[in-house]
C-alpha positions as CSV (number, residue, x, y, z in Angstrom):
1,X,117.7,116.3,-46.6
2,X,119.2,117.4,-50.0
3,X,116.5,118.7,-52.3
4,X,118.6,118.1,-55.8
5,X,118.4,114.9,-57.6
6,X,120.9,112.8,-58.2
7,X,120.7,111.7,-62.4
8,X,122.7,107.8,-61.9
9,X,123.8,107.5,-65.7
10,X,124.6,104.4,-67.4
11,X,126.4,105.2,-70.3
12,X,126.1,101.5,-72.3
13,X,122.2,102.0,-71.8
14,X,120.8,101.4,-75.6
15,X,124.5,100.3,-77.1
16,X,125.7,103.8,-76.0
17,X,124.1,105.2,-79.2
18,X,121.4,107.9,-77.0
19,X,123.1,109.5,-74.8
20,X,123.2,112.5,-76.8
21,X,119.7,113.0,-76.1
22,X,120.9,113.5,-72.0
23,X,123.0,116.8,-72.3
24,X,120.3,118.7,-73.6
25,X,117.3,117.1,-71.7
26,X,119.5,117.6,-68.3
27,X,119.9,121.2,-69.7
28,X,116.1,121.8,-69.9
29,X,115.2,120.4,-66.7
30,X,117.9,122.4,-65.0
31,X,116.3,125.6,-66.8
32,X,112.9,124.9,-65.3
33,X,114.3,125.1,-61.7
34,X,115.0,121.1,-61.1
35,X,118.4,120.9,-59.4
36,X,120.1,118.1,-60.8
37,X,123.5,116.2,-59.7
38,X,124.9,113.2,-62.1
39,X,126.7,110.7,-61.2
40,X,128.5,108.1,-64.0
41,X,128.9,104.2,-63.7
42,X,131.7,102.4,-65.4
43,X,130.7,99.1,-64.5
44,X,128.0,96.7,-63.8
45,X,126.9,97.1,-60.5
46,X,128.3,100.5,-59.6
47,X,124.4,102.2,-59.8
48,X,123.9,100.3,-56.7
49,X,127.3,101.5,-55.1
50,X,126.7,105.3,-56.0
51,X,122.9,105.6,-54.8
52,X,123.7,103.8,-51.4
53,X,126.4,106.2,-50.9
54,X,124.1,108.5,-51.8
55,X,121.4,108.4,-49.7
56,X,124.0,108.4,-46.9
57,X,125.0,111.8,-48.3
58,X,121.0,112.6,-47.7
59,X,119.8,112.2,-51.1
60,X,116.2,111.5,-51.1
61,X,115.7,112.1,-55.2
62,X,116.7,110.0,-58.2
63,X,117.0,109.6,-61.4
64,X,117.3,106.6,-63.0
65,X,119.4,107.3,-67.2
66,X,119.5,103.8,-68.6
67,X,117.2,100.8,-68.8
68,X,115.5,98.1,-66.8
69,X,118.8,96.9,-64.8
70,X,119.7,100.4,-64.2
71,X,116.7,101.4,-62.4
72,X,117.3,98.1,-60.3
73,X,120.7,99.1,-59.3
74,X,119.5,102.0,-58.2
75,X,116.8,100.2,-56.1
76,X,119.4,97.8,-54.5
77,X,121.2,100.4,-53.4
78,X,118.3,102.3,-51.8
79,X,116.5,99.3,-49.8
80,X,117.1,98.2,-47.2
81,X,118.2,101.3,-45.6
82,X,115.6,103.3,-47.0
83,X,112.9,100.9,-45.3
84,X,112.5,102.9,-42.4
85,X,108.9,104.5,-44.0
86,X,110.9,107.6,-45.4
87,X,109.9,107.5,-49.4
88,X,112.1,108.0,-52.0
89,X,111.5,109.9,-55.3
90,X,112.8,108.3,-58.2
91,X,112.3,109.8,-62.3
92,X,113.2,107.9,-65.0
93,X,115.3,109.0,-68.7
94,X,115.5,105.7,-70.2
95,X,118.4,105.4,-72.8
96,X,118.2,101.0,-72.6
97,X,116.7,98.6,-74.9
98,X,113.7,97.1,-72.0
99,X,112.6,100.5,-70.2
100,X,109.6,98.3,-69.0
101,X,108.1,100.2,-66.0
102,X,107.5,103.3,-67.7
103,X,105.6,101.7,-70.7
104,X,102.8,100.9,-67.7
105,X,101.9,104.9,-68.2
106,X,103.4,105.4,-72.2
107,X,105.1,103.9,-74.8
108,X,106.8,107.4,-75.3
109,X,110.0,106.2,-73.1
110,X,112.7,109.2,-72.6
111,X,110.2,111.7,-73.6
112,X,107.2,111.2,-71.9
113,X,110.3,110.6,-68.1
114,X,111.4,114.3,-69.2
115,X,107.9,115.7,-69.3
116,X,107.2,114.2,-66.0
117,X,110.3,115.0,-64.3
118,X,109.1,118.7,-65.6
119,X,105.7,118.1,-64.4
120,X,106.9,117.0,-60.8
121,X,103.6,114.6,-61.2
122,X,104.4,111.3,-58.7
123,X,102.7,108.2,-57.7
124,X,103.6,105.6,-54.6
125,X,105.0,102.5,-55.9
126,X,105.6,99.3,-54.1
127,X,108.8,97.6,-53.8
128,X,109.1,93.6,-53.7
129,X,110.9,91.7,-51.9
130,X,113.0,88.7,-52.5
131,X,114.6,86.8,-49.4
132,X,117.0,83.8,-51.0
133,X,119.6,81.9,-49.3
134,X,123.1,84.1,-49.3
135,X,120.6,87.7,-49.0
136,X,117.7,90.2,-50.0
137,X,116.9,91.7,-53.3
138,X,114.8,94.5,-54.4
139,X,112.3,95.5,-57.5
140,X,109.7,97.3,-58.7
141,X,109.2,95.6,-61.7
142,X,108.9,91.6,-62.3
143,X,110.4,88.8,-61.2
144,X,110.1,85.7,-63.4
145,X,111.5,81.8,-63.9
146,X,110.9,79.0,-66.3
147,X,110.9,80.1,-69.9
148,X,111.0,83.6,-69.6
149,X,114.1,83.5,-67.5
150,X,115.4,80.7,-69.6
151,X,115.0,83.6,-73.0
152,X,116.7,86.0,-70.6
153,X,119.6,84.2,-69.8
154,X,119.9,83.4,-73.5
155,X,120.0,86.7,-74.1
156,X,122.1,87.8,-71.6
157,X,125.0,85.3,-72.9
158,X,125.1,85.3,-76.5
159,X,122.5,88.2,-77.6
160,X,123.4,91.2,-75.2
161,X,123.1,94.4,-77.3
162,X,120.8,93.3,-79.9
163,X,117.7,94.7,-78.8
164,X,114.4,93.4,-80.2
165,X,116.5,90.9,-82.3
166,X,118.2,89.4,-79.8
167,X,114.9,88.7,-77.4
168,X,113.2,87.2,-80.8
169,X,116.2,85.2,-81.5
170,X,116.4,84.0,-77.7
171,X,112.7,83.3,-77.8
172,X,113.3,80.9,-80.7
173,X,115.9,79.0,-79.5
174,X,114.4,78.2,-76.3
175,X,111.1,77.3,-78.2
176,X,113.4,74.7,-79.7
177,X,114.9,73.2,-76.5
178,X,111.9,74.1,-74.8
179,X,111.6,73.0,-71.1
180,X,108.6,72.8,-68.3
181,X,109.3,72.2,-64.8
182,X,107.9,72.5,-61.8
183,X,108.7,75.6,-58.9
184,X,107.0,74.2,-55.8
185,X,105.6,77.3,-53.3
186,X,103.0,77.9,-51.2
187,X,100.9,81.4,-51.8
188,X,99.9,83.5,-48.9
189,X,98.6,81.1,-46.1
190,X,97.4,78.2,-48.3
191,X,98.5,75.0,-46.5
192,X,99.7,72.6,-49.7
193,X,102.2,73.5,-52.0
194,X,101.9,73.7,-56.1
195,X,104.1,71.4,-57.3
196,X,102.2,71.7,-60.8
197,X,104.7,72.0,-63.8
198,X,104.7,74.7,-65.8
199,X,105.7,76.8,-68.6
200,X,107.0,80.0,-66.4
201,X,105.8,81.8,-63.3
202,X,105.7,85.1,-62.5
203,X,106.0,87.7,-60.0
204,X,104.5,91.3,-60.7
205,X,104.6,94.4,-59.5
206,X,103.6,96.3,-62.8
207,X,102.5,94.9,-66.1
208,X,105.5,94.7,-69.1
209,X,108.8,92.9,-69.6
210,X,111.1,92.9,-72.2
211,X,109.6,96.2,-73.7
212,X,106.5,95.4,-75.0
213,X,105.6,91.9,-73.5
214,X,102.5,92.3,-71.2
215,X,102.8,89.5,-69.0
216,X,100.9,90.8,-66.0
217,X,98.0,93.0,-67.1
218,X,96.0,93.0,-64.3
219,X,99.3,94.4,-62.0
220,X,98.8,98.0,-60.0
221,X,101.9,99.4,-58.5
222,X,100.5,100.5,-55.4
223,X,98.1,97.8,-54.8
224,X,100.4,96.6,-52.1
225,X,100.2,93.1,-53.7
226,X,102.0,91.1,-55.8
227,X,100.2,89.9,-59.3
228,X,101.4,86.3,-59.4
229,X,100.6,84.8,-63.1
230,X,101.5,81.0,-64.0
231,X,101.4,79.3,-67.2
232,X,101.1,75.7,-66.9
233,X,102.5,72.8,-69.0
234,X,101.7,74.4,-72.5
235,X,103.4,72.2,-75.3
236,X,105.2,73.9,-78.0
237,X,103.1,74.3,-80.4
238,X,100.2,75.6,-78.1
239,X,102.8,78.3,-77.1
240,X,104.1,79.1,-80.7
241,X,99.9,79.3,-81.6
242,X,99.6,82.1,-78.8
243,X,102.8,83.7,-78.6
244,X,101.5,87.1,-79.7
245,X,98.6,86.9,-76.5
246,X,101.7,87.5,-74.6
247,X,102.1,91.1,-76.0
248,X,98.3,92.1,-75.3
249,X,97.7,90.6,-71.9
250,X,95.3,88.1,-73.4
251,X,97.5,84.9,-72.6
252,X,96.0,85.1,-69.0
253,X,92.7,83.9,-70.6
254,X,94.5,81.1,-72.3
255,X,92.8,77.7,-70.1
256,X,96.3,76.3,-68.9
257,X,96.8,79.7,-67.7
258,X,96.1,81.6,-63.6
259,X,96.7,84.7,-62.4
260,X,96.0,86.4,-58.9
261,X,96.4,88.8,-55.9
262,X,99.0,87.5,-53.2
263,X,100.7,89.2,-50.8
264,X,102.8,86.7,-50.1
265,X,105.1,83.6,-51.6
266,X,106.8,81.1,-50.0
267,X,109.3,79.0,-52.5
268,X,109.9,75.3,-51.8
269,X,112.8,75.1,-54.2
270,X,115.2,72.3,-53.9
271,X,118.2,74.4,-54.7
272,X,119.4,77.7,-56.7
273,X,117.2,78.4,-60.3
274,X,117.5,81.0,-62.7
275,X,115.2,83.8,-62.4
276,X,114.5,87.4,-64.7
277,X,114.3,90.5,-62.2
278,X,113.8,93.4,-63.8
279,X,115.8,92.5,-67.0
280,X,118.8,91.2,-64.6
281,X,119.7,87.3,-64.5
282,X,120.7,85.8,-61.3
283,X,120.9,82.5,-60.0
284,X,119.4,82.1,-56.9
285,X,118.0,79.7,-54.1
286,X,114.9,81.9,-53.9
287,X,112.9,81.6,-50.1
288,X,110.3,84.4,-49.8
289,X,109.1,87.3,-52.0
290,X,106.6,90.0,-49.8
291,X,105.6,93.7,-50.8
292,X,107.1,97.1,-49.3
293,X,103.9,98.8,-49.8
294,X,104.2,102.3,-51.6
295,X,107.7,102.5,-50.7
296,X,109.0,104.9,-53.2
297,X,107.4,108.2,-55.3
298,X,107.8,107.1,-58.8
299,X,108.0,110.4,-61.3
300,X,105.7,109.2,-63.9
């Protein structure tokens, strides 16, 4: 197997505006004795093309140079082949506006991934899981629907680019057409299904979204579980009232408001719903969601 990384750049991470930071920081880490390959994308998509290629060309290291949806990519592109119980390494140089994962361990973003890529320090991470109708996806972040999905899609179509701004000014306009439904699925073994509405669901694998948001803060990423968290039928003004508990974790005491341990979920869906994976906004008619326990070396 290769021993040099492969650096999978996304060069409209962050508006394009930080990738001057790379050179240098690719310079550094070459100097301390890291062995480092790049490889560009040019469109949305291709991270997942170049690191499947990749790990058929035996690379076993990656880093992921860009946000949230980059690291996913890269993911996609890695599982399932690399499900055989052969981990992967995977460092992270964020240059995007979410960088999520690694604000489980700092809020010091490209930094604090060039000081551990240095360091060599690495932890197992578990991979979910999603089984929907037309396939299999892959994350290590969060999977979410309802109103958190609804403010990424929002985002995704009319606010893509402007950063904090554009999640506040999603966040609004959904509070204004503001929807609750329910996702019917059964957790684990349990024999009846929830059919409960709510505000959003969520399916965890570590504890931020959308930068700062700390939806799940109970979530390990080697627990070998996934932290499920609902939020039932709040109204509008309840929500508006405790929108900043979502930034400190504290929402989960809220009464409408559950959280657990699962290692499984079976969905009940009637047909295709949005969902939020890992900053990413698909459409799908989701059917199972399990854990790949410690599948990957995270560099963190």
């Amino acid at each position: 197997m290769r021993d040099e990384f492969l650096a999978i750049v996304n060069p409209a991470a962050g508006g394009g505006k930080p990738r001057k930071q790379l050179e240098p920081t690719l310079e550094r880490l070459r100097a301390a004795g890291l062995s480092i390959d790049v490889g560009e994308t040019s469109a949305p998509g291709e991270a997942t093309q170049i690191a499947r290629q990749a790990y058929r060309e035996n690379y076993r290291k990656f880093i992921a140079v860009g946000g949230d949806g980059t690291s996913y990519e890269i993911v996609n592109g890695l599982f399932p082949e690399a499900n055989a119980g052969e981990r992967i390494t995977m460092g992270f140089l964020p240059l995007g506006t979410g960088n999520s994962f690694l604000r489980d361990f700092s809020d010091r973003g490209f930094e604090f991934g060039a000081e551990a890529l240095l360091n060599g320090c690495c932890r197992p991470c578990d991979v979910l899981r999603l089984r929907h109708t037309k396939g299999v996806i892959h994350y290590m972040n969060l999977l979410s629907m309802g109103f958190s999905a609804d403010v990424a899609s929002l985002r995704s179509q009319w606010f893509r680019g402007w950063g904090e701004l554009g999640y506040q000014l999603s966040i609004f306009l959904c509070l204004v057409r503001f929807r609750r439904r329910p996702f019917p699925l059964k957790i684990d073994d349990e024999a009846t299904s929830d059919r409960r509405s709510c505000l959003f669901l969520s399916f965890n694998n570590s504890k931020y979204t959308g930068g700062t948001m700390m939806i799940a803060p109970k979530a390990e990423i080697n627990d070998g579980l996934i932290e499920y968290v609902r939020w039932g039928a709040i109204g509008r003004l309840g929500l508006i009232r405790n929108l900043p508990t979502l930034y400190d974790g504290t929402h989960i005491q809220h009464p409408l408001a559950e959280r657990r341990a699962a290692k499984s979920i079976q969905f009940e869906l009637d047909g295709p719903v949005d969902i939020m994976v890992d900053g990413e906004v698909l459409n799908l008619h989701c059917q199972t969601l399990d854990v790949l326990p410690s599948a990957l070396n995270v560099v963190v």
